[in-house]
C-alpha positions in Angstrom: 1.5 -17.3 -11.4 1.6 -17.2 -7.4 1.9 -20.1 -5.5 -1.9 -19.2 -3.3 -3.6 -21.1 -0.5 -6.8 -21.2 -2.7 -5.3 -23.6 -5.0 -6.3 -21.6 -7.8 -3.9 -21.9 -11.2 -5.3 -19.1 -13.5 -4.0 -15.9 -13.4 -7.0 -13.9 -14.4 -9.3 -16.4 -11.6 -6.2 -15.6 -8.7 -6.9 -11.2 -10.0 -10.2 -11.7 -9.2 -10.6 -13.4 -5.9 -7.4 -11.5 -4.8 -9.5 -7.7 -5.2 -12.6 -9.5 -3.8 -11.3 -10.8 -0.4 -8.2 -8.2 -0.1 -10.8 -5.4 -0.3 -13.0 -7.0 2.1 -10.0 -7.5 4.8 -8.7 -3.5 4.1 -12.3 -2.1 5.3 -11.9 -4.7 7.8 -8.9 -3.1 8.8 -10.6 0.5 9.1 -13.9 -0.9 10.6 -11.9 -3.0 13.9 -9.8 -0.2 14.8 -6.6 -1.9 13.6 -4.8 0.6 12.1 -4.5 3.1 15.3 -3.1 0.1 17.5 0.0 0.2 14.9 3.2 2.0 15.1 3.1 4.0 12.2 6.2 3.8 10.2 7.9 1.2 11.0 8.4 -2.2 9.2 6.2 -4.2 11.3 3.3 -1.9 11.2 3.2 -2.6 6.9 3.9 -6.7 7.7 1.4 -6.4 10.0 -0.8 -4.1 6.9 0.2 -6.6 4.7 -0.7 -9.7 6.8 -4.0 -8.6 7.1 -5.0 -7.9 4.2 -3.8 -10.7 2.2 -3.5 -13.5 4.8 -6.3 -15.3 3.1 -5.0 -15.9 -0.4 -0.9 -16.0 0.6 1.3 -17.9 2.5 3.9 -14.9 2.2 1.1 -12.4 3.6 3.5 -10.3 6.0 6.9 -11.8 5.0 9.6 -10.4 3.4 10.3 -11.8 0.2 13.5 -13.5 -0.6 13.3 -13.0 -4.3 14.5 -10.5 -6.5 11.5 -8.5 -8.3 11.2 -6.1 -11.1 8.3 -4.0 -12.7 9.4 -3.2 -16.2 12.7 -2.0 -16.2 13.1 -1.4 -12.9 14.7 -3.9 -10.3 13.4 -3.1 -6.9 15.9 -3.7 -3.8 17.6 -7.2 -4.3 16.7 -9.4 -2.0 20.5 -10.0 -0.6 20.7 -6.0 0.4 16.6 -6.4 1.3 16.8 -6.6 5.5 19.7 -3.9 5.4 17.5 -1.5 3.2 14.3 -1.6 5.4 16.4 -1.4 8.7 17.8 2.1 7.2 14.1 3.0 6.1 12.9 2.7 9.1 15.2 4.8 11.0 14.5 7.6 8.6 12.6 10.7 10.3 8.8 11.3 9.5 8.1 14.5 11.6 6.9 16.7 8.4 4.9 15.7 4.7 8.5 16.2 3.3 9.9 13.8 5.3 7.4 10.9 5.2 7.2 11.3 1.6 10.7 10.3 1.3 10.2 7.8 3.2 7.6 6.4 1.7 9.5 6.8 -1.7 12.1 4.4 -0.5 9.7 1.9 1.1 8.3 1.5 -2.9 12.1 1.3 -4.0 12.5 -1.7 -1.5 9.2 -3.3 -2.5 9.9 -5.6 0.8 7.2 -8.2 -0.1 6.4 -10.6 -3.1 3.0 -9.0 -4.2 0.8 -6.4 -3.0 2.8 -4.0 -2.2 1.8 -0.5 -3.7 -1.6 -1.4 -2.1 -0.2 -2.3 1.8 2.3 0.7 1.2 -0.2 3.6 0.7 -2.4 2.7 3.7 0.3 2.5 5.3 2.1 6.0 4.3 -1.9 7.3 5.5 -1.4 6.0 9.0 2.0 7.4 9.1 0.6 10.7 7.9 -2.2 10.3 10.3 -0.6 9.6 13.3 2.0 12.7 12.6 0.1 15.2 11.2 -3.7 14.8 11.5 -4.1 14.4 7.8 -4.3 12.0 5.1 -4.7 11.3 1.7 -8.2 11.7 -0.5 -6.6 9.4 -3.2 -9.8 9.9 -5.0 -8.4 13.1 -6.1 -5.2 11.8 -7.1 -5.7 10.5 -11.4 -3.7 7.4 -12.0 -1.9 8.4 -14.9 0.0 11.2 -12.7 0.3 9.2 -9.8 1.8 6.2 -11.5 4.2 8.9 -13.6 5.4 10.4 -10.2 6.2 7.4 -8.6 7.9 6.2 -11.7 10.2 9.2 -11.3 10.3 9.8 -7.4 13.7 7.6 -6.9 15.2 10.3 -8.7 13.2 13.1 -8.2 10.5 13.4 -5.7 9.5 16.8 -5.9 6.4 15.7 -8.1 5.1 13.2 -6.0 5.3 15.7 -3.5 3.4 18.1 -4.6 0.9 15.7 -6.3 -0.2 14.2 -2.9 0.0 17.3 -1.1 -2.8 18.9 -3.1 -4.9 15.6 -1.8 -4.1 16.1 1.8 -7.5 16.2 4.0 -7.7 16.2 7.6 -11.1 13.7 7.5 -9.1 11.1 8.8 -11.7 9.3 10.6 -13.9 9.3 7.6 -15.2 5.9 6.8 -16.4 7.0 2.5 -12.8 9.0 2.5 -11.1 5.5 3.2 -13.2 3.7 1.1 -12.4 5.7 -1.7 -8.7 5.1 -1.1 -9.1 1.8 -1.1 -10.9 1.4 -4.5 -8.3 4.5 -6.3 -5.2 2.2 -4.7 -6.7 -0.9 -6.4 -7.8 0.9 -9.4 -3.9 2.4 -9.6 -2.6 -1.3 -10.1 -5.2 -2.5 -12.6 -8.0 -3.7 -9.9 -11.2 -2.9 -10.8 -14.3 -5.9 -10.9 -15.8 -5.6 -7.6 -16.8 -1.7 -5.4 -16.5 -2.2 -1.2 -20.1 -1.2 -1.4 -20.8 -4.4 -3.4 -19.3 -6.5 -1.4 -20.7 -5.1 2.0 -23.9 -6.1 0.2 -23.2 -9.4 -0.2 -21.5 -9.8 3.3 
């Protein structure tokens, strides 16, 4: 259980407000113009993703965490090597889909914050993609059994991840319903699925 600024102390409550206001501050995000004031790629860009979107509910929004994490059997980056990790990351070259890929691959491996980070990551890997190539992902076309798979295996292979999210490539990249179907397949990837953007919009 995360230590929140809501005060809330069950899990399942914390699940629920977290997808309800995080997915309100991500459209945010798109709607204000934020994302093309950021310097794709780099760390501070993702902070600044990450600060965004989950300022509300975390202290830790934007920080980097100094905790080791795991997801099953895998231990991400320990926080000790953390700073030294992301400093190489960023220096990595993102000139072609190959490359940002890769980069994006070891950005996952480092999982530089305490929570939400497969969700700050991909909008971030789009506004890399974006700003580089013109193009980013329809993750609505990407199922989350393969995706999840992929990224399972991408430290030691990346070749499928690759070609999964090349098939997805679009160049709408100013396209509000494209984003917002990012944004609900991103959720949806990590087990986030109660409330649609449209929904909320409704209630705003």
């Amino acid at each position: 259980m995360l230590d929140n600024k809501l005060g809330i102390t069950d899990s399942a409550e914390l699940a629920r407000v977290e997808e309800k206001v995080s997915k309100k501050k991500a459209l945010e995000m798109f709607e204000t113009g934020f994302l093309g004031r950021l310097d794709a790629g780099t760390m501070k860009a993702l902070s600044d993703i990450h600060q965004y979107v989950f300022s509300e509910i975390y202290a830790f929004a934007g920080e980097i965490r100094d905790v080791n994490i795991a997801k099953g059997n895998f231990r991400f980056v320990p926080a000790m090597y953390l700073q030294a990790a992301l400093e190489n990351i960023e220096k990595m070259p993102q000139s072609t889909f190959e490359e940002i890929i890769e980069k994006y691959v070891e950005m996952n491996v480092a999982h530089p914050f305490r929570e939400g980070n497969g969700r700050g990551m991909r909008i971030w890997l789009d506004n890399i993609l974006k700003s580089e190539l013109g193009l980013v992902i329809d993750w609505s076309q990407v199922e989350k059994a393969d995706y999840l798979l992929a990224m399972e295996r991408s430290p030691i292979k990346d070749l499928e991840i690759k070609v999964l999210l090349k098939e997805a490539l679009t160049d709408k990249i100013n396209d509000r319903e494209i984003y917002i179907k990012g944004i609900e397949a991103s959720y949806y990837y990590e087990g986030y699925e109660l409330y649609k953007i449209k929904n909320l919009q409704d209630e705003s």
